[in-house]
C-alpha positions as CSV (number, residue, x, y, z in Angstrom):
1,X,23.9,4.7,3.4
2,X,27.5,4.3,4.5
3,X,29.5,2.6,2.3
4,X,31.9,1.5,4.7
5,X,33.6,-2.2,3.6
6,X,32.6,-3.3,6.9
7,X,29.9,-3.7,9.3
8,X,30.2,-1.4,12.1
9,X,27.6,-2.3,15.3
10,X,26.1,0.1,17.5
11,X,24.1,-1.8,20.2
12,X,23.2,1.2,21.9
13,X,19.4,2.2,21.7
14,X,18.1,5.3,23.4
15,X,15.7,5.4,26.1
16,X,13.3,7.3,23.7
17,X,13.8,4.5,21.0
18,X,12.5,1.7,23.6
19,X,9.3,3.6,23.9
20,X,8.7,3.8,20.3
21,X,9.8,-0.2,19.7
22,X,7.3,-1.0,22.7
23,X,4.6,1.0,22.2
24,X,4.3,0.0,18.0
25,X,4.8,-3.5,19.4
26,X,1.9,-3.3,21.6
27,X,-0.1,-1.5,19.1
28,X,0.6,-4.1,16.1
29,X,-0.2,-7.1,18.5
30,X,-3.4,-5.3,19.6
31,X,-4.5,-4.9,15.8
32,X,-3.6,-9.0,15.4
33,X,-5.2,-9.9,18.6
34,X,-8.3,-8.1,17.6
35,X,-7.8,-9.3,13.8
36,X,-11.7,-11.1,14.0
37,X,-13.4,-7.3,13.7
38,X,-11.6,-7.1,9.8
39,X,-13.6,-10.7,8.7
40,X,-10.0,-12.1,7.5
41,X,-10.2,-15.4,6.7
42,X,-13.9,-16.1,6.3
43,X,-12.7,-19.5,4.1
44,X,-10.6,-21.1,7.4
45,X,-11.4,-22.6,10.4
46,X,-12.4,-20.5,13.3
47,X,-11.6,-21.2,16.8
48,X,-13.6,-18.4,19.6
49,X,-10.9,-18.9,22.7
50,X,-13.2,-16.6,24.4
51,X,-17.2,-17.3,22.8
52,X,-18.4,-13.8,23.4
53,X,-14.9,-11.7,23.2
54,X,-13.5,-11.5,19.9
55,X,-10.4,-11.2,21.6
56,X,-7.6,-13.8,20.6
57,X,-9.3,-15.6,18.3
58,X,-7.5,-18.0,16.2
59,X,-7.8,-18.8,12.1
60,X,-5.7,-21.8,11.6
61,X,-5.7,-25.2,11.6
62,X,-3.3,-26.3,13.8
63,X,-3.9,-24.1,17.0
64,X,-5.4,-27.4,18.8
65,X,-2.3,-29.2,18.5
66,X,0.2,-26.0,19.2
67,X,-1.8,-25.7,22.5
68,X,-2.1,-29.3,23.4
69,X,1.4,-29.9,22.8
70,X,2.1,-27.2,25.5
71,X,0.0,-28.1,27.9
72,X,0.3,-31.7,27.8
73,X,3.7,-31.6,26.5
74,X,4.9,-35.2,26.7
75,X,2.4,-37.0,27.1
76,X,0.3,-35.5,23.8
77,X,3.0,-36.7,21.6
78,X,2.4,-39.8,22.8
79,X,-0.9,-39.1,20.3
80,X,0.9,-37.1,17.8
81,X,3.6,-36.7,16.8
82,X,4.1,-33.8,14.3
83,X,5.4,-31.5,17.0
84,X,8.1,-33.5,17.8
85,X,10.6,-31.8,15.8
86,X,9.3,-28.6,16.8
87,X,9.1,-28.3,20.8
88,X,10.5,-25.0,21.5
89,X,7.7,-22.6,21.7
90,X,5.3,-25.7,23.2
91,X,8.1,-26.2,25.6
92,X,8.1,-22.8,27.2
93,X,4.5,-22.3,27.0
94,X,3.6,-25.3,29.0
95,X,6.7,-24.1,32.1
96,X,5.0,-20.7,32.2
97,X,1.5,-22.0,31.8
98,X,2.2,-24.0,34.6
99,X,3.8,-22.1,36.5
100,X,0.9,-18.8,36.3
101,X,-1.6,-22.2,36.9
102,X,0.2,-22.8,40.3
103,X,0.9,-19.0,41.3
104,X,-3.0,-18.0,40.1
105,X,-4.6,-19.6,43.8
106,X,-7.7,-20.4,41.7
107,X,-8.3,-16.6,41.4
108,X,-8.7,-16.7,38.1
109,X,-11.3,-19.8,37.4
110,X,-10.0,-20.9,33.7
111,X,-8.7,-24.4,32.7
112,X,-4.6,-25.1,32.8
113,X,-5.4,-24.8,28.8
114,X,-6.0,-20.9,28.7
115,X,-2.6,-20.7,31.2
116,X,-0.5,-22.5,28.5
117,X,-2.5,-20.9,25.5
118,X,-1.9,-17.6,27.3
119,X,2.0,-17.9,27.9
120,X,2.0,-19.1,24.1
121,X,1.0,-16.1,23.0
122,X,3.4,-14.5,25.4
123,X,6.2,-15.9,24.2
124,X,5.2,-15.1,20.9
125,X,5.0,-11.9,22.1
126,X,8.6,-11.5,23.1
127,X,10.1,-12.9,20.5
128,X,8.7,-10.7,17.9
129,X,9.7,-8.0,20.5
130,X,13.2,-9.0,20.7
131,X,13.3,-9.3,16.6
132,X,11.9,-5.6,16.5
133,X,15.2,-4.5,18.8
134,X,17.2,-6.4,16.8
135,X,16.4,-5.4,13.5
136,X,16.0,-1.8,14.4
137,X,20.0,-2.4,15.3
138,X,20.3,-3.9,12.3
139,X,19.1,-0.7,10.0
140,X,21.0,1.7,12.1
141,X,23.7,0.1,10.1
142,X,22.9,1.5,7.4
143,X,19.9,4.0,7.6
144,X,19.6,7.0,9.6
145,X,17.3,6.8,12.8
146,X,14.3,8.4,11.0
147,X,14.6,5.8,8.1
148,X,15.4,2.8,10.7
149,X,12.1,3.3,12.5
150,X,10.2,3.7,9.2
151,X,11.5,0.1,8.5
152,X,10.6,-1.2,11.7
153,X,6.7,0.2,11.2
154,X,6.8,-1.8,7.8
155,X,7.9,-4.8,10.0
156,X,5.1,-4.5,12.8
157,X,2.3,-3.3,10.2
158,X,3.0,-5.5,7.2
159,X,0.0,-7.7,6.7
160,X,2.2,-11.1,7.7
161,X,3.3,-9.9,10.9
162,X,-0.5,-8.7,11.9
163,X,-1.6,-12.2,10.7
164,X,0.7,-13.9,13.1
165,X,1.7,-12.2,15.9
166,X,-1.2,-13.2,18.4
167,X,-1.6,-16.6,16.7
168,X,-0.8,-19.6,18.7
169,X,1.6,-21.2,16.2
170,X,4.8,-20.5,14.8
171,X,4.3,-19.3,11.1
172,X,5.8,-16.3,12.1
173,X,9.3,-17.8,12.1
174,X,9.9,-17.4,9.2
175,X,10.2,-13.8,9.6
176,X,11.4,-13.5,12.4
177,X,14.3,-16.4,12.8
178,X,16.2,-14.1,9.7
179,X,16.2,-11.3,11.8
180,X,17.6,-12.8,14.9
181,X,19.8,-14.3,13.2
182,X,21.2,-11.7,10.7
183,X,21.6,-9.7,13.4
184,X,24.3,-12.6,15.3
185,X,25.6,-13.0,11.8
186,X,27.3,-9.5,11.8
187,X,28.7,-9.5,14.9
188,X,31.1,-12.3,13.5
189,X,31.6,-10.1,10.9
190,X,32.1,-7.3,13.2
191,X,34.5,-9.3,15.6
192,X,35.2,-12.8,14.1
193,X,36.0,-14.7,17.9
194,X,34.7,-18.1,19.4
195,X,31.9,-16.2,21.5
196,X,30.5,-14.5,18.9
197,X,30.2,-17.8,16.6
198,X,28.6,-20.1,19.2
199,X,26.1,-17.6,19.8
200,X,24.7,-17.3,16.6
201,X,25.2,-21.0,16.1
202,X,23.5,-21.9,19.6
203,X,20.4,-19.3,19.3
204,X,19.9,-20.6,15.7
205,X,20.0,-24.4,16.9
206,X,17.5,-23.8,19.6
207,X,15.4,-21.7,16.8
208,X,15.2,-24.5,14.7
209,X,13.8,-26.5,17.8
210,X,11.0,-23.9,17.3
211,X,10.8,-23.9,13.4
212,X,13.5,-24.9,10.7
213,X,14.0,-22.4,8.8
214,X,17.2,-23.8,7.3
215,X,17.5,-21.5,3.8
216,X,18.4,-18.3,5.4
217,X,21.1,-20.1,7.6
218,X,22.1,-22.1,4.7
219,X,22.2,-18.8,2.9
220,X,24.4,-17.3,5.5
221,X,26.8,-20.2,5.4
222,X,27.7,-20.2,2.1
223,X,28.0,-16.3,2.1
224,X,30.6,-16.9,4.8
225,X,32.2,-19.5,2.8
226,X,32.5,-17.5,-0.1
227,X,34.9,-15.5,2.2
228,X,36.7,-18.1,2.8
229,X,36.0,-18.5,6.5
230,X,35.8,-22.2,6.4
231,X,36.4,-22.6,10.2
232,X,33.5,-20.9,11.3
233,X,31.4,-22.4,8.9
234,X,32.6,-26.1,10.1
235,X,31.9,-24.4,13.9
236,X,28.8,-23.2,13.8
237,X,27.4,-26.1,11.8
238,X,28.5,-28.3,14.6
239,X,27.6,-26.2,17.5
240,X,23.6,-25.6,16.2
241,X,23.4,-29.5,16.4
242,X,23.4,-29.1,20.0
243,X,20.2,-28.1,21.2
244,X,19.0,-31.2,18.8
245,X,21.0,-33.3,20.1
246,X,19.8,-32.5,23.8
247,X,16.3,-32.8,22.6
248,X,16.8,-36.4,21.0
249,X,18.2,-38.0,24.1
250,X,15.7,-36.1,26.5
251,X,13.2,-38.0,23.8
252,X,15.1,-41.4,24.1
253,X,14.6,-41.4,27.9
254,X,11.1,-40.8,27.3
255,X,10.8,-43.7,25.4
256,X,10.1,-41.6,22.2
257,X,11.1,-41.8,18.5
258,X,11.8,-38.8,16.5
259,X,9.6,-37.8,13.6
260,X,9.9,-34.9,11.4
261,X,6.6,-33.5,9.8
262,X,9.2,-31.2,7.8
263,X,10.6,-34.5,5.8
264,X,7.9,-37.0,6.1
265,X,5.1,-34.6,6.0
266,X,2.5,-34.1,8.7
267,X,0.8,-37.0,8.5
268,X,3.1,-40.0,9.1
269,X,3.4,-42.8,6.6
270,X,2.4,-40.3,3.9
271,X,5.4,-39.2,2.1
272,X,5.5,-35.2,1.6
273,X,7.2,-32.3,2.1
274,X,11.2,-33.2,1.7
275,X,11.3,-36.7,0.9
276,X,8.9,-36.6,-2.2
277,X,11.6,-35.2,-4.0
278,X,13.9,-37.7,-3.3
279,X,11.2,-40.6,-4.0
280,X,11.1,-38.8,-7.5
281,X,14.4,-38.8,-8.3
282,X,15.0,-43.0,-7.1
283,X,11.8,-43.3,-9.3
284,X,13.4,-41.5,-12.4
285,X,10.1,-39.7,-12.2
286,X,11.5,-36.3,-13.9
287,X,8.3,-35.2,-14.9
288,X,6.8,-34.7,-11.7
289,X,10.1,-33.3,-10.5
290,X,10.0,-30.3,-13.0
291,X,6.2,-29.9,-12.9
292,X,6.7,-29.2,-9.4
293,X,9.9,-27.0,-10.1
294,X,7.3,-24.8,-12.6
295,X,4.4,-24.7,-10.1
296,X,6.7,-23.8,-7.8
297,X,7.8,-20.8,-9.2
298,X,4.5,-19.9,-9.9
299,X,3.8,-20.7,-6.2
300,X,7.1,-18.4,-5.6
301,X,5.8,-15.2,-7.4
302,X,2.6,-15.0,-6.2
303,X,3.3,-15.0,-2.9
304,X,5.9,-12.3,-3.8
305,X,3.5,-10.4,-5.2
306,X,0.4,-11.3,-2.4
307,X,3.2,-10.7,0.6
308,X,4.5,-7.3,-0.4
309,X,1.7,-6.0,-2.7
310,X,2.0,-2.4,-3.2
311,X,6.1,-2.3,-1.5
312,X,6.5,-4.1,-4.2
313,X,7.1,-0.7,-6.6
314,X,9.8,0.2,-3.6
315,X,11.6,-3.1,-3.5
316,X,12.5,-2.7,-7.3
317,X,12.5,0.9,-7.1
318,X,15.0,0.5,-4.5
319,X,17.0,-2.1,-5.9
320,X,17.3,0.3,-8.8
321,X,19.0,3.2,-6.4
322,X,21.2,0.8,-4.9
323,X,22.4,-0.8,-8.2
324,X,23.4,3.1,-8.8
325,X,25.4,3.9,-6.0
326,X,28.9,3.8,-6.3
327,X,31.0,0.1,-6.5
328,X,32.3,-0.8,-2.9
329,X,33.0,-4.0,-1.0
330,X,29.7,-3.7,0.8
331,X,27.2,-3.0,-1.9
332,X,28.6,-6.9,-3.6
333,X,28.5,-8.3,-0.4
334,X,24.7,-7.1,0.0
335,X,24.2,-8.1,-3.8
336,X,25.6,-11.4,-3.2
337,X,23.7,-12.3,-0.1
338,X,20.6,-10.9,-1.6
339,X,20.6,-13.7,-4.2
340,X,22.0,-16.4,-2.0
341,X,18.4,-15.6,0.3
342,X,16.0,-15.2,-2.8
343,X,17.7,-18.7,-4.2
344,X,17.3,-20.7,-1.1
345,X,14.0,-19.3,-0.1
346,X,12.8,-20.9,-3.8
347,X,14.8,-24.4,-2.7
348,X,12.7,-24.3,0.6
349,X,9.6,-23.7,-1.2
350,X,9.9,-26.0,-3.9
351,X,11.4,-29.1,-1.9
352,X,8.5,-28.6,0.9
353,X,5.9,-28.2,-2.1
354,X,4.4,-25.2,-0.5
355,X,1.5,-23.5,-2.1
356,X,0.2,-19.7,-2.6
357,X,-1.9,-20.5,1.1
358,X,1.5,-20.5,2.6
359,X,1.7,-16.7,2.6
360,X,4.2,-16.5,5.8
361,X,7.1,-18.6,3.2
362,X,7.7,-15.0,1.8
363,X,9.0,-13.9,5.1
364,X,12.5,-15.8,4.3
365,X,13.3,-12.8,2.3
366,X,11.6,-9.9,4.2
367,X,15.0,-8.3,5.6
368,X,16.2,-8.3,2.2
369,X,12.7,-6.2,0.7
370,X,13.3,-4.2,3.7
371,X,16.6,-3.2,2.9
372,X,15.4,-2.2,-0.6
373,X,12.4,-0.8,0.1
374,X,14.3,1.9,2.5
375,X,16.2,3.0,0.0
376,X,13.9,4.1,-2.1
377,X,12.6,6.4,0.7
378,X,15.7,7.9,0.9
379,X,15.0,10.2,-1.7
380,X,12.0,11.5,-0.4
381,X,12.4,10.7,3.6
382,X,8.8,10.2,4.3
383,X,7.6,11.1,8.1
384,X,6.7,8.1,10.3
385,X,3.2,9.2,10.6
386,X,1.9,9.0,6.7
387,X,3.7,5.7,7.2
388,X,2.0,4.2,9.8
389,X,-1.4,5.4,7.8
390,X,-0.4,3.9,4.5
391,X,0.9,0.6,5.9
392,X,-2.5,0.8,8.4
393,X,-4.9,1.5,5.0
394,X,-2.7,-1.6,3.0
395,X,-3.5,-3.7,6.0
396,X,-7.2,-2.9,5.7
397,X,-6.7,-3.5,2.1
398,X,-5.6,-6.7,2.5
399,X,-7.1,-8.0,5.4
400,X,-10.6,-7.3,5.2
401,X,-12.7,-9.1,3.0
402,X,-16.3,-8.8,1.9
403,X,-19.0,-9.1,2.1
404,X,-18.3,-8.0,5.2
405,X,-19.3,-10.4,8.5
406,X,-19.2,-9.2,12.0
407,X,-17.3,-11.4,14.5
408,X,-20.0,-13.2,16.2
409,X,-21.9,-14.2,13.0
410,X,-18.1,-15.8,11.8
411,X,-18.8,-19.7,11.4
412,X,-16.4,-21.2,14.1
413,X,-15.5,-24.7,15.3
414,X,-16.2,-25.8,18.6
415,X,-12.7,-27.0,20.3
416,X,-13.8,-30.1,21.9
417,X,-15.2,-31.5,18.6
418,X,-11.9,-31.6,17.4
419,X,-11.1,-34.3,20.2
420,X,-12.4,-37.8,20.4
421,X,-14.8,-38.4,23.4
422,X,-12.4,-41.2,25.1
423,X,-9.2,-38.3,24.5
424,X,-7.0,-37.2,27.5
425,X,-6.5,-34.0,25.8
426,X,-9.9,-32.9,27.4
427,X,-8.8,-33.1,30.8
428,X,-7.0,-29.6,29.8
429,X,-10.7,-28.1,29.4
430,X,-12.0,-29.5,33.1
């Protein structure tokens, strides 16, 4: 690793280099997308988008609303509004689902619902394609190219990122908004000028329109105020207010109020995630305040432990030979920022009281683990292949649970049942 005191960016990436980032991309969303065959989740809800093609099919929750929200858009948060605060991904699913609707002719005989569901997942697609360029950038800082794609097969073959990257929702933000963003971040450092700023404030704004994930920003911030660059901490925090601000007066013309699931919780008028802890604290209720502080670091080191599980030896083992290397400017500035992230991804945890079946809140912190976990391979330099096969056998490992059940005997949920009869939300399936 260099040990340069500062961050020197090349943004050029070889023809060659596409092919791999492409074809690993396809392969890891292939793996997710076909995710039913390794009996995952045989605990959650099961949704068959296509009944006799375990192709696509989705384990969580809240898939109805992601894909109502994009196809009906509007006029489904009208009914609910938890997505309110989050419209970005719902937003551009339901212009290209629209859109392939009016350009398919009736060729294709599927309700708008599959168009929409479809360009979700396409969307999804891209941006964890765009995260892979970016972060292989971001290791060719500091690793050599060998090393750099190593890191970005942990990225596409880590358990996480084959849970969520062909599921219609956006857990996966949390991984991948600290990439995106990282990698914006050290262009300012690179070249400190008013372009660079607004576009890292600007991207993350409209990211937060698709999940906010404040504590690596926050992290960020307060790394740059720590070197004293006040002004472009007072910037960017005004310029990422933007896309929100658009958003709220696009929602006033429509004649509707703002609600945040992240404060209020997802159920309105039941107080949860953010604001419990301020309810706590008018209360004098202390107790439940540090009870939660203790489950929460529970909560905190499990998921640690579940996210990473055996990379776990190479984090520390890593940490270890970067602790040893010789003092520069850049190894406290890495040190620094590594506690800043693991602090404020606890903070996010704890204040949103999220639990061990929140696996994708250890993905606040991935870049970091990353970081660490690739230099501990830079004593032995291992090939790409036995990486793939590892990460492929830990993904098996952590996936597949027994006893085993094949795809079509997997209890599901019928998708209409989650609608009442009288609902305009089944117009989408006509």
């Amino acid at each position: 690793m260099s040990q340069k005191d500062n961050f020197i960016i090349n943004n050029k990436i070889e023809i060659k280099d596409h092919y791999f980032l492409i074809l690993f991309s396809i392969f890891s969303f292939l793996i997710s997308a076909n995710i039913a065959w390794l009996n995952p989740f045989p605990d959650e809800v099961l949704y068959k988008v296509f009944e006799n093609f375990p192709f696509l099919w989705q384990y969580n929750r809240d898939v109805p609303v992601e894909i109502l929200s994009s196809t009906g858009f509007f006029e489904y948060f009208e009914r609910d509004p938890t997505r309110l605060e989050r419209p970005g991904l719902p937003f551009l699913a339901y212009i290209f689902g629209h859109l392939f609707y009016f350009l398919n002719f009736n060729l294709i005989n599927l309700p708008i619902v599959y168009f929409t569901a479809g360009s979700y997942v396409l969307v999804n697609f891209i941006l964890h394609y765009v995260s892979t360029i970016l972060l292989y950038k971001i290791l060719k800082i500091f690793f050599s190219e060998n090393i750099s794609k190593i890191g970005v097969i942990i990225f596409l073959l880590n358990y996480i990122t084959i849970r969520h990257f062909a599921e219609i929702h956006t857990n996966n933000m949390l991984l991948l908004t600290p990439i995106i963003i990282t990698y914006l971040a050290l262009n300012i450092l690179n070249k400190e000028n008013f372009f660079n700023v607004f576009l890292f404030s600007i991207i993350f704004g409209l990211l937060v329109l698709i999940k906010s994930v404040y504590s690596y920003y926050i992290a960020i911030l307060i790394f740059l105020l720590i070197k004293k660059k006040y002004f472009i901490v007072i910037q960017s925090i005004l310029i990422h207010l933007i896309p929100l601000i658009i958003w709220l007066l696009i929602l006033k013309t429509k004649n509707l109020e703002f609600y945040s699931a992240t404060i209020l919780g997802n159920v309105p008028g039941h107080t949860s995630m953010v604001s419990w802890f301020f309810n706590d604290l008018v209360n004098f209720n202390f107790e439940g305040i540090f009870i939660q502080l203790f489950t929460s670091l529970k909560n905190f080191l499990l998921i640690f432990i579940k996210y990473y599980n055996l990379l776990t030896i190479f984090i520390f083992l890593g940490l270890f030979i970067f602790l040893k290397r010789e003092k520069s400017q850049i190894k406290k500035d890495i040190l620094l920022f590594s506690l800043l992230t693991i602090s404020l991804s606890f903070i996010q945890l704890y204040m949103t009281q999220k639990s061990t079946r929140h696996m994708y809140m250890g993905g606040d912190y991935f870049l970091i683990c990353l970081f660490y976990i690739l230099n501990s391979f830079l004593i032995a330099n291992p090939k790409k292949f036995i990486t793939t096969v590892v990460l492929i056998f830990l993904l098996l490992l952590n996936t597949i649970k027994l006893p085993y059940i094949l795809p079509f005997d997997q209890d599901h949920v019928v998708w209409k049942n989650r609608f009442k009869p009288n609902s305009k939300s089944l117009k989408y399936f006509d």
